[in-house]
C-alpha positions in Angstrom: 0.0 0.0 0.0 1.3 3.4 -1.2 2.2 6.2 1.5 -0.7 8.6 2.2 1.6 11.3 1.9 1.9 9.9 -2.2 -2.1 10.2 -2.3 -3.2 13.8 -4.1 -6.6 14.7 -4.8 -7.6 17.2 -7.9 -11.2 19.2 -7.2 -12.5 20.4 -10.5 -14.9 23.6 -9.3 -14.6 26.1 -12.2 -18.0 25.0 -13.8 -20.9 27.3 -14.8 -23.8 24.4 -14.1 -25.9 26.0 -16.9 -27.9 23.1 -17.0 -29.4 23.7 -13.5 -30.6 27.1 -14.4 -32.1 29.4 -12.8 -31.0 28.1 -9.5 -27.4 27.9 -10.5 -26.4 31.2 -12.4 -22.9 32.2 -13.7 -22.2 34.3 -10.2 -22.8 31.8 -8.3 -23.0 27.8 -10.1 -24.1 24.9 -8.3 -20.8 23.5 -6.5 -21.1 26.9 -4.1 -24.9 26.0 -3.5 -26.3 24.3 -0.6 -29.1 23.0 -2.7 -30.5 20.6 -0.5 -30.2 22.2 2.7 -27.8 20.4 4.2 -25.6 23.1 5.7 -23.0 22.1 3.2 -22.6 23.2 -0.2 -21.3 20.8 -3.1 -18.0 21.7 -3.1 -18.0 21.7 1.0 -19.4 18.0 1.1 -16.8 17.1 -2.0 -14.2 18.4 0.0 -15.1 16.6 3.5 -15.4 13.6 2.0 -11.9 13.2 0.6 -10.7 15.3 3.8 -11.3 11.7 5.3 -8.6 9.5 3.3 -6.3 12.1 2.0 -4.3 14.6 4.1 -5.3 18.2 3.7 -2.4 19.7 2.1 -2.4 17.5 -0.4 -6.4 18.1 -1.6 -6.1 20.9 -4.6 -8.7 22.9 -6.3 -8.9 24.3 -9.6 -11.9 26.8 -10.2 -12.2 30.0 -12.7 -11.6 33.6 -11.7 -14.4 34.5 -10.6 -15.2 31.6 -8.0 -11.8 32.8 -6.1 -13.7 34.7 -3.5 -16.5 31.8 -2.7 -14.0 29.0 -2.7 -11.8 31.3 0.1 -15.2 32.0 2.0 -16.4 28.4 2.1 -13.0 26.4 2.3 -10.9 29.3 4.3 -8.5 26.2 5.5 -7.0 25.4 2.3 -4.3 27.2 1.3 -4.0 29.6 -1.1 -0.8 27.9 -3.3 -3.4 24.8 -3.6 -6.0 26.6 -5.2 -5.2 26.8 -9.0 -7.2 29.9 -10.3 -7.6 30.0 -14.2 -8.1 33.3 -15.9 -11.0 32.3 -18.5 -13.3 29.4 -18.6 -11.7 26.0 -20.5 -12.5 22.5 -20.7 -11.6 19.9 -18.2 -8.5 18.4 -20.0 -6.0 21.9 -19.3 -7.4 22.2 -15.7 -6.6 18.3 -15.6 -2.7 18.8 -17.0 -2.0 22.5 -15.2 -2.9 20.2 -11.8 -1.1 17.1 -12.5 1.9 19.8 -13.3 1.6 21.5 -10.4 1.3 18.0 -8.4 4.2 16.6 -9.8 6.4 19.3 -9.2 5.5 18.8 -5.5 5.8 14.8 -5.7 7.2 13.1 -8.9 5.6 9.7 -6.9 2.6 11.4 -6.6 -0.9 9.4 -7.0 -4.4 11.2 -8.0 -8.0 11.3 -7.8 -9.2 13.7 -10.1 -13.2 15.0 -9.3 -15.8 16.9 -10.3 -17.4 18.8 -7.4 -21.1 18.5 -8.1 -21.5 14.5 -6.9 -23.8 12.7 -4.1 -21.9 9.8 -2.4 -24.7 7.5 -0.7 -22.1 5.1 0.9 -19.0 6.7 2.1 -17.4 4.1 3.4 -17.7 2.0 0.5 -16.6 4.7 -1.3 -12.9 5.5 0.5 -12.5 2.0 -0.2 -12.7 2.3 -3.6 -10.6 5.5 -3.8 -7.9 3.8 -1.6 -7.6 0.5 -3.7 -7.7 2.7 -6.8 -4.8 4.7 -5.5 -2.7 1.7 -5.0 -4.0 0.2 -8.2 -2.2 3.1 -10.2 0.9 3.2 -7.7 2.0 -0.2 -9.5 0.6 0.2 -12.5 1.3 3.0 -15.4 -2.6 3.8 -16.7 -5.2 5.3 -16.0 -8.2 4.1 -14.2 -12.0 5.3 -14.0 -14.8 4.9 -11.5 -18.1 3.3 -13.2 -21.5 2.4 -11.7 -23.7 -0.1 -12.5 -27.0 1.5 -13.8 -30.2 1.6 -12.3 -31.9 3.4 -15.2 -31.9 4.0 -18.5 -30.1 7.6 -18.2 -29.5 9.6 -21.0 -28.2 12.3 -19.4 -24.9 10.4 -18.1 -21.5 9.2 -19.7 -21.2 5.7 -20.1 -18.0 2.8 -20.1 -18.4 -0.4 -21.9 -16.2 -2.8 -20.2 -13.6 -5.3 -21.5 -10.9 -7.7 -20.7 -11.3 -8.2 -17.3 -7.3 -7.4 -15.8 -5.9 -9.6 -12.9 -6.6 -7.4 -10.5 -10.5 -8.4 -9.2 -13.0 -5.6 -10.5 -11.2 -4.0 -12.7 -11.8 -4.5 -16.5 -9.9 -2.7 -19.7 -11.7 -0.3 -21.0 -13.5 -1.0 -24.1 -15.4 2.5 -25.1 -16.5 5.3 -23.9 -20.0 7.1 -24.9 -21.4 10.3 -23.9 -24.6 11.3 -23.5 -26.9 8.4 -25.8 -30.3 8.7 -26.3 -33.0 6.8 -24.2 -32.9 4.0 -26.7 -29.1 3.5 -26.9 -29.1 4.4 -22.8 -31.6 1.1 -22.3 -29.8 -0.8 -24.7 -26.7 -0.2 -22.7 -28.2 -1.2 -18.9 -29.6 -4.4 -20.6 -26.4 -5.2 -22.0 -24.9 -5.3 -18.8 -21.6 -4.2 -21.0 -22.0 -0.2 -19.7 -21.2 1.4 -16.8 -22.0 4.9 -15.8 -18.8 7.2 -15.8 -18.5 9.4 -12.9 -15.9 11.4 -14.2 -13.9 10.2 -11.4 -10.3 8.8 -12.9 -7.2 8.2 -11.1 -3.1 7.4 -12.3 0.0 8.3 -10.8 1.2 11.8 -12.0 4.3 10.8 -13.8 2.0 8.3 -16.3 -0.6 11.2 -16.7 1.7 13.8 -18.0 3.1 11.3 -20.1 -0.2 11.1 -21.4 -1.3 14.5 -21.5 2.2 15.0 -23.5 1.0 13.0 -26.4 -2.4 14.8 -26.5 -1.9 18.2 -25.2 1.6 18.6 -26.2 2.0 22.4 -26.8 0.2 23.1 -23.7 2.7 21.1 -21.4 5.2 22.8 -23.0 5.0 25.6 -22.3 4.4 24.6 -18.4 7.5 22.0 -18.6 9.7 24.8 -19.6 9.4 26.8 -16.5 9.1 23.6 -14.2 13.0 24.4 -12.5 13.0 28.2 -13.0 9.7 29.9 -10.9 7.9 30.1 -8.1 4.2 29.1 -7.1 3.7 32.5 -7.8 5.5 32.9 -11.1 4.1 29.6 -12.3 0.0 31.1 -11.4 1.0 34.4 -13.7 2.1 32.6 -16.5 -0.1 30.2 -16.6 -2.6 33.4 -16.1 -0.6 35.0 -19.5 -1.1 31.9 -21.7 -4.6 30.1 -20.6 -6.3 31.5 -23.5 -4.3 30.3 -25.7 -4.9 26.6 -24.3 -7.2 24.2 -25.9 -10.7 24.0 -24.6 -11.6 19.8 -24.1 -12.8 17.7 -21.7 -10.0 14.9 -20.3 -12.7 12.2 -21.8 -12.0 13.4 -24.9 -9.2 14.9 -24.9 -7.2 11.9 -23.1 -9.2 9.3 -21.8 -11.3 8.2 -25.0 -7.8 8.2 -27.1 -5.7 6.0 -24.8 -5.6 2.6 -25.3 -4.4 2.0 -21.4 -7.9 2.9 -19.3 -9.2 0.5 -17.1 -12.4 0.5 -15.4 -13.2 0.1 -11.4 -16.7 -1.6 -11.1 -17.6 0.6 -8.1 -21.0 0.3 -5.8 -20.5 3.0 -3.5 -23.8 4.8 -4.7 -23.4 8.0 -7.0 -25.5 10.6 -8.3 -24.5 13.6 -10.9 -26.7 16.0 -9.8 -25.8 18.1 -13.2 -29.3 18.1 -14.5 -32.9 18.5 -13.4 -33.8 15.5 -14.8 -31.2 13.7 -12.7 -31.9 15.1 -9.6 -35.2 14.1 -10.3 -34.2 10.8 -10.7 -31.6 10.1 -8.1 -33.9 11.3 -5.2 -36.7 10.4 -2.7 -39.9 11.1 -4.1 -43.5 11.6 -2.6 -46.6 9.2 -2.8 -47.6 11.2 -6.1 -43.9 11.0 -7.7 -42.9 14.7 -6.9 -39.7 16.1 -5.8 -39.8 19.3 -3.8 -35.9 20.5 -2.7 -35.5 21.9 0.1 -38.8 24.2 -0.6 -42.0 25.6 0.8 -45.1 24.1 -1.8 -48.9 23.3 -1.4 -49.4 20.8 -4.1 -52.9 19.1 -5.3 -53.6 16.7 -7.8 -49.7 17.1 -9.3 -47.4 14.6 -9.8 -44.1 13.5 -11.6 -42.9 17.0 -10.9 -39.1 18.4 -9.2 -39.6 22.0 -7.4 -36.7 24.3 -6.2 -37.8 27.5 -5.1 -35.6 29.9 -3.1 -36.0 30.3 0.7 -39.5 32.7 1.9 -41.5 31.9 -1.4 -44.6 29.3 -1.0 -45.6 27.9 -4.1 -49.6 26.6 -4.7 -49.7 23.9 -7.7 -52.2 22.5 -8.8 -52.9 20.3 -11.9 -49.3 20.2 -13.0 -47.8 16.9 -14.3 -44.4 16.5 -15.4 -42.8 19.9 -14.8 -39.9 21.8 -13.4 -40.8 24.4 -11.6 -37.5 26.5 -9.9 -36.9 29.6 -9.0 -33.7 32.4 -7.9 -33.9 35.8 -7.8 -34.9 37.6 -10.6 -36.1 34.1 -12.6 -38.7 31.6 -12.9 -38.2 28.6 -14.8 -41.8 26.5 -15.3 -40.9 23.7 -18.6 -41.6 19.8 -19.4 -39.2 17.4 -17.3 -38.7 15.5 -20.4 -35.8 16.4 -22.7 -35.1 19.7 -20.1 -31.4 19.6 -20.2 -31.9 20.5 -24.6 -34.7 23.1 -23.2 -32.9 24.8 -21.1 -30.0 25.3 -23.2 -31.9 27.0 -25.8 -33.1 29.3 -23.1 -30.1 30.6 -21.5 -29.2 31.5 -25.3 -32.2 33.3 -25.8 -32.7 34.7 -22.0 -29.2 36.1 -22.5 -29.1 37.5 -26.1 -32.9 39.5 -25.1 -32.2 40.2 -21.3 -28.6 40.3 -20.5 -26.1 38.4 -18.0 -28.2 39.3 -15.4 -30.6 36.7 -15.3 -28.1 33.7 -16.5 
């Protein structure tokens, strides 16, 4: 078993979480929301739980500019030098490389967990378990290695992992293909199949193997960082970086990296996990009442409604009556009332429009 002082952990908290609008909005996106009411927000619980198996020092964040202020405010113990602030909104697969960078200059025998900070863990201790075994899975071997779930439904709104060889290691598999986002159709093909697993977009490997990796796929980017690896400071590193970011690629680390090596293995995981990153998958992933309707963390008198989700903001009562199959949420200065079905398309389209007729304001 690898040291714990060798076990790093990447949070990925720069997202915009369009695709929970109007309750997330650009100021203020749903990782720095306590959107069930929990007394935690997303990012608060991501961090706590990994606060658990991996020492603190060692837990890094990258975020956007503007989320500097409500990641210091909600997460004053972590130090500034571990939070990696980049000066426009990218893709996952720079944040991904400018981390494992920064990592590696700490600990060339570093290991990482790289993680979205938007996820519900149901069973944490099943969980740490996984991570643990995961880290000392890439400690020995040179790859890198995602987190899948069974599925439960037939989720269209989810990455998915076919699985292939199965390795030597038990409950671990190559990696066979990845697929984003399929239809309903291809999405209940896939849980028949038993074949797919739902990607969490949690993926581990030891640094040295990943920017190896990210060499061979984001090779002018890593550069231009490997050139001033032995001449600057923390400091000197964040303004350069802070100079060149917008020359950087914008990709995800599934496509930009994991979907073109042919080294990924897959950790058939049961911990319980839910992407809260749409409507539709809150909707899905929750407790419902006796009529099928989701109310979060809101004040609402319903009759003869069901197969809704409702988020409205804290003093508001909502009356509904006769509504089946809707999202009804609400922040500020917008209300959003559209079909459940096929929201996460819907919504899109409406940010677009809100924001070319209204302004940033209301996105």
């Amino acid at each position: 078993m690898t040291s714990s002082n060798n076990k790093y952990c990447l949070i990925l908290a720069g997202g915009k979480g369009r695709r929970l609008w109007p309750v997330s909005r650009d100021k203020r996106p749903k990782q720095f929301i306590d959107f069930f009411g929990t007394g935690r927000t997303q990012l608060q619980q991501t961090f706590d739980r990994f606060l658990k198996i991996i020492p603190q020092e060692n837990i890094f964040i990258n975020t956007s500019e503007p989320y500097l202020d409500q990641i210091r405010e909600q997460l004053p113990e972590v130090e500034l030098e571990n939070i990696m602030v980049e000066p426009i909104h990218r893709n996952t697969a720079p944040s991904v490389a400018w981390g494992a960078f920064r990592i590696g200059r700490i600990n060339p025998d570093a290991t990482l967990i790289v993680t979205p900070s938007d996820q519900n863990i149901f069973n944490e201790d099943a969980f740490d378990k996984n991570v643990m075994d995961g880290l000392d899975f890439v400690a020995r071997n040179d790859c890198l290695l995602t987190m899948g779930i069974k599925p439960t439904r037939a989720e269209p709104g989810y990455g998915y992992i076919q699985e292939g060889a199965l390795s030597e290691i038990n409950g671990i598999s190559k990696v066979k293909a990845f697929t984003e986002k399929p239809n309903r159709e291809f999405a209940k093909m896939f849980m028949e199949s038993g074949e797919w697993y739902w990607n969490t977009g949690l993926f581990l490997s030891n640094v040295h193997y990943l920017i190896e990796c990210l060499y061979k796929f984001l090779p002018d980017f890593l550069r231009k960082l490997k050139s001033k690896q032995n001449e600057v400071t923390i400091e000197e590193e964040n303004e350069f970086v802070r100079q060149n970011f917008p020359s950087f690629p914008n990709i995800s680390i599934d496509y930009g990296v994991l979907e073109k090596s042919d080294n990924v293995f897959l950790m058939k995981c049961n911990f319980g996990w839910a992407d809260f990153g749409t409507w539709h998958g809150i909707y899905e992933a929750v407790a419902r009442n006796h009529e099928d309707n989701v109310v979060i963390d809101s004040n609402v008198m319903l009759e003869n409604s069901k197969n809704n989700i409702i988020k409205l903001s804290g003093g508001k009562l909502a009356v509904i009556n006769g509504l089946e199959g809707f999202i009804v949420a609400e922040e500020d200065n917008v209300l959003l009332i559209c079909r459940k079905e096929d929201s996460s398309a819907l919504i899109r389209k409406y940010i677009n429009e809100v924001q070319m007729k209204h302004g940033d304001n209301f996105v």
